[in-house]
C-alpha positions, -999 to 999 in steps of 0.1 A, spaced: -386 -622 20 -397 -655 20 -429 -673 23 -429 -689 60 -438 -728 58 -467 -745 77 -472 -777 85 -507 -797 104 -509 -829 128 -539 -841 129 -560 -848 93 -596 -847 107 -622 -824 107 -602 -798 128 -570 -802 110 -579 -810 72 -613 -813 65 -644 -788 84 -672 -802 93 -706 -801 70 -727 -790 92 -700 -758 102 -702 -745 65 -737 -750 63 -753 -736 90 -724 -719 112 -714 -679 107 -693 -668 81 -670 -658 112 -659 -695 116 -650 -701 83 -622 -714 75 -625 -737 105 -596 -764 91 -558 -754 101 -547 -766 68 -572 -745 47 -563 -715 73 -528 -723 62 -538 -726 25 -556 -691 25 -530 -670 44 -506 -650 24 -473 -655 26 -476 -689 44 -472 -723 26 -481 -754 38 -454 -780 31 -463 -811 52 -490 -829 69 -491 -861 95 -520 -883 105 -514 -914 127 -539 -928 103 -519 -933 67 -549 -932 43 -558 -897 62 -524 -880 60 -526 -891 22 -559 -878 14 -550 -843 32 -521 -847 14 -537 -847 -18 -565 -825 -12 -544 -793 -3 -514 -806 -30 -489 -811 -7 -460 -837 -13 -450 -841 23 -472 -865 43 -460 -887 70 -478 -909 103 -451 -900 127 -443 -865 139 -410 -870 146 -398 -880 112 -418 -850 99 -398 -827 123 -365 -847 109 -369 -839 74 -373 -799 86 -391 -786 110 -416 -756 97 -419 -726 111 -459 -727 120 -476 -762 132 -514 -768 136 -520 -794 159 -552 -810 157 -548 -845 175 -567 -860 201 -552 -842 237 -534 -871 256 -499 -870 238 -500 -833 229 -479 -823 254 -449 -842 241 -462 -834 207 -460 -794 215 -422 -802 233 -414 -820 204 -422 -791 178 -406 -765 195 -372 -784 204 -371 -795 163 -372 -755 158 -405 -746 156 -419 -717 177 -454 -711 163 -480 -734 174 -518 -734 164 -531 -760 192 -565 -775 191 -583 -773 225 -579 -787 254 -543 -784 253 -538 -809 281 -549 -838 302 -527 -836 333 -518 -810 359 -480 -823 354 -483 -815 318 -497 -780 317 -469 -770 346 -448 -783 317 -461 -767 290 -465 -729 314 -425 -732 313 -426 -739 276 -448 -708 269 -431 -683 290 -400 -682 264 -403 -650 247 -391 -669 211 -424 -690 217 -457 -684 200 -494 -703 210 -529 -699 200 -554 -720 208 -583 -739 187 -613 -717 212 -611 -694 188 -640 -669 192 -617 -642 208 -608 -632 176 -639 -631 157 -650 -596 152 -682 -597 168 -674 -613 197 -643 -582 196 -670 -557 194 -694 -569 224 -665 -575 250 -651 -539 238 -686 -518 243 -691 -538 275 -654 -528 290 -663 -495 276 -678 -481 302 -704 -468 284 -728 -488 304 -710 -486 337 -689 -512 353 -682 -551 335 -696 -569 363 -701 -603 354 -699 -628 320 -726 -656 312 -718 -684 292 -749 -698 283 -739 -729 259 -763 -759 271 -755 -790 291 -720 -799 277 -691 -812 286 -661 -802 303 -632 -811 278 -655 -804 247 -670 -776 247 -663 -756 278 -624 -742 268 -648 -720 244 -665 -707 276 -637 -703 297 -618 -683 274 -647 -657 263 -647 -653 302 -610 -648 306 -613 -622 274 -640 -604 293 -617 -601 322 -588 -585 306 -563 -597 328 -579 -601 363 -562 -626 385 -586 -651 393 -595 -658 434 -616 -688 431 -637 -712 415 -667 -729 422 -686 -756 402 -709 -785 401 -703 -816 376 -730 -843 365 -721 -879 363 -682 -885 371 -667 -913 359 -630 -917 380 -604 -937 389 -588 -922 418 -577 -889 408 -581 -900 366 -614 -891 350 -618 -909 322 -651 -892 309 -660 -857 298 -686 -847 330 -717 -823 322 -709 -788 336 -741 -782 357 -728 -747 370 -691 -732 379 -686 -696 389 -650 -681 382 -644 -654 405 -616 -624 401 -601 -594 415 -622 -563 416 -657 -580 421 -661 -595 380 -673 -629 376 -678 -657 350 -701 -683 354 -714 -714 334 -747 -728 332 -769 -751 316 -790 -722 294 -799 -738 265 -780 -718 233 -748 -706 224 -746 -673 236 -726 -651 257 -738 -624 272 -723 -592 297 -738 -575 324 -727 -542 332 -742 -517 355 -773 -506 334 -772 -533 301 -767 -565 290 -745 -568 257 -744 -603 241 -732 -625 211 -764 -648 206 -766 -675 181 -729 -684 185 -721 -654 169 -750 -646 142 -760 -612 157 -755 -589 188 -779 -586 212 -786 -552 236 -811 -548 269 -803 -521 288 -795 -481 276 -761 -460 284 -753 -452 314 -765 -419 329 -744 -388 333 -749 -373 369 -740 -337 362 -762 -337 334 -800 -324 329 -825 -352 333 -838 -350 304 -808 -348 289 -796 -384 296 -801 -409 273 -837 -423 272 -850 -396 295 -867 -408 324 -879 -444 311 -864 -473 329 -882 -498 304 -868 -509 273 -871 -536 247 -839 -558 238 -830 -556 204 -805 -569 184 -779 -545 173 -769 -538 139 -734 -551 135 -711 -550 99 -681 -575 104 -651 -554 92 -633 -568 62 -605 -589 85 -594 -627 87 -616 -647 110 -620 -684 120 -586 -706 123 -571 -675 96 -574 -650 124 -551 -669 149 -527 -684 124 -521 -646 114 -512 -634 145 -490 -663 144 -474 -649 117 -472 -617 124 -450 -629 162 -423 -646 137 -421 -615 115 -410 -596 149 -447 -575 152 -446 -561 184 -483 -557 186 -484 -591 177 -463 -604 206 -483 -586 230 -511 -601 221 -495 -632 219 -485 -628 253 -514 -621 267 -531 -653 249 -505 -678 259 -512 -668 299 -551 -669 293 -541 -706 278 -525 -716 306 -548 -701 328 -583 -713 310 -564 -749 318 -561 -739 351 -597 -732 358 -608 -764 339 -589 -781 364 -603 -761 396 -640 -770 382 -631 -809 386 -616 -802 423 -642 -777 432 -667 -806 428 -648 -833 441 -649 -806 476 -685 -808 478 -683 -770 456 -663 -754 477 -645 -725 463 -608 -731 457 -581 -714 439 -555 -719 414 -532 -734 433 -554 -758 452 -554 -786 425 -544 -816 429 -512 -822 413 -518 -858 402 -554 -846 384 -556 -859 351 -587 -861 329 -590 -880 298 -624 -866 287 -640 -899 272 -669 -896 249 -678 -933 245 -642 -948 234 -633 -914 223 -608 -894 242 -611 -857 241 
């Protein structure tokens, strides 16, 4: 069988070149970071082409991963042959046509940088794209398929510790469009499914033009709530960590995924002795950080662009997945809508389908869009 052929929009950091600062001080588990070195590494992929609006970027990717295709425009790319995987790693506004434009050319396997949209027209779009069954997404929040943050969401929902009841994204004062598609997806992991009833947030500083918000606002605090009582919420912690409560411990990713982190002990058996149950009689016990070996497994942009793979090669284990990835996508876009019209109604709680249909965000940094 062939080798399947790749292809990446998008030259910068996230598409060609990881950051410094990623491969020097972030965990092995993030590593590779770049679609086009995720590409490079994967067996039985090859990466054919690249495209960067910028020519003297599309050239330099070109030549750093030896690649003879390189082109500024997307659509002449898609003209000469479409591949059968894309990473897409512009800035949002345009992606949506981008996305449309890949899989019309042929493509159906699409490695997206987050956040996939900037308009409440576009992701409606884009939900009618990604219910085709011949269709494959993943998207650039990529921690849900890191092994440790596998591990802590599977001994929370194990009910080793009693009920999931809530998830705590506790990731500083940033922004909306930047960093909070991370957060919103480790919540919709922990949820496994839920449908969501409300949600309820409070933005800093909004910068708007009617319904457009040009800037990327601070999340001060949202709250996503779902059926059966679990909740997400989003605060202004400082750190990058995640962290569980169940009924009688706390399990957590701290360090943005150096180390697991435990308070708490297992829950106790009724029927059983008292002494007999785990830590006897004690209710007090020191956190600690739990021993955790990452299993010998693809991780950072590899992990994804493998389950990519794996769709196109007919896995049906894959396509599950896949499934299940592509509504927490739309959904996670969803809810980062609801924040911004949750604040604009004073933070009331509203639901899914109470945003605005002419919301758009453009999630400026400075003169950079998101």
């Amino acid at each position: 069988m062939s080798n399947l052929t790749a292809a990446v929009i998008g030259c910068g950091r996230m598409g060609a070149f990881t950051s410094p600062s990623v491969r020097e001080y972030g965990p092995d588990c993030f590593l590779p970071s770049a679609h086009a070195e995720a590409f490079q590494q994967a067996e039985g992929i090859d990466l054919v082409a690249v495209c960067d609006a910028n020519a003297e970027g599309a050239a330099r990717a070109a030549e750093h991963y030896g690649v003879a295709r390189n082109y500024i425009d997307h659509g002449a790319m898609l003209a000469d042959g479409a591949p059968d995987l894309i990473g897409i790693a512009t800035r949002t506004i345009g992606r949506t046509d981008m996305i449309a434009d890949c899989i019309d050319a042929g493509t159906r396997a699409l490695h997206v940088e987050k956040p996939i949209c900037n308009s409440f027209a576009e992701l409606e779009r884009l939900e009618t794209l990604f219910a085709r069954d011949d269709v494959f997404v993943t998207l650039g929040a990529v921690r849900r398929h890191f092994a440790i943050y596998k591990e802590a969401v599977a001994r929370a929902q194990s009910g080793n510790y009693g009920e999931l009841l809530e998830a705590n994204a506790e990731f500083g004062a940033r922004t909306l469009y930047w960093s909070h598609p991370h957060t919103v997806d480790l919540i919709l992991l922990a949820a496994a499914g839920a449908k969501v009833e409300a949600v309820q947030a409070r933005l800093g500083e909004v910068e708007r033009k009617g319904l457009r918000i040009v800037n990327d606002p601070v999340v001060m605090d949202a709250t996503i709530w779902f059926e059966g009582g679990f909740a997400g919420r989003i605060t202004r912690v400082p750190g990058t960590d995640f962290r569980m409560a169940c009924q009688t411990a706390q399990i957590a990713v701290i360090g943005n995924g150096h180390s697991l982190w435990l308070s708490g002990r297992p829950k106790p058996d009724p029927d059983a002795p008292r002494d007999a149950n785990p830590a006897g009689a004690n209710p007090y016990h020191e956190p600690e950080k739990q021993k955790f070996v990452a299993p010998d497994e693809p991780q950072g942009a590899l992990a994804p662009i493998l389950q990519l793979a794996d769709c196109l090669k007919g896995s049906e284990t894959a396509r599950n997945a896949n499934a299940a990835l592509k509504r927490d996508i739309t959904t996670g876009q969803r809810i980062l809508f609801a924040i911004v019209q949750s604040h604009f109604e004073g933070g009331r709680p509203v639901t899914l389908d109470e945003i605005d249909p002419d919301l758009f965000i453009e999630g400026r940094t400075g003169d950079t869009p998101a």
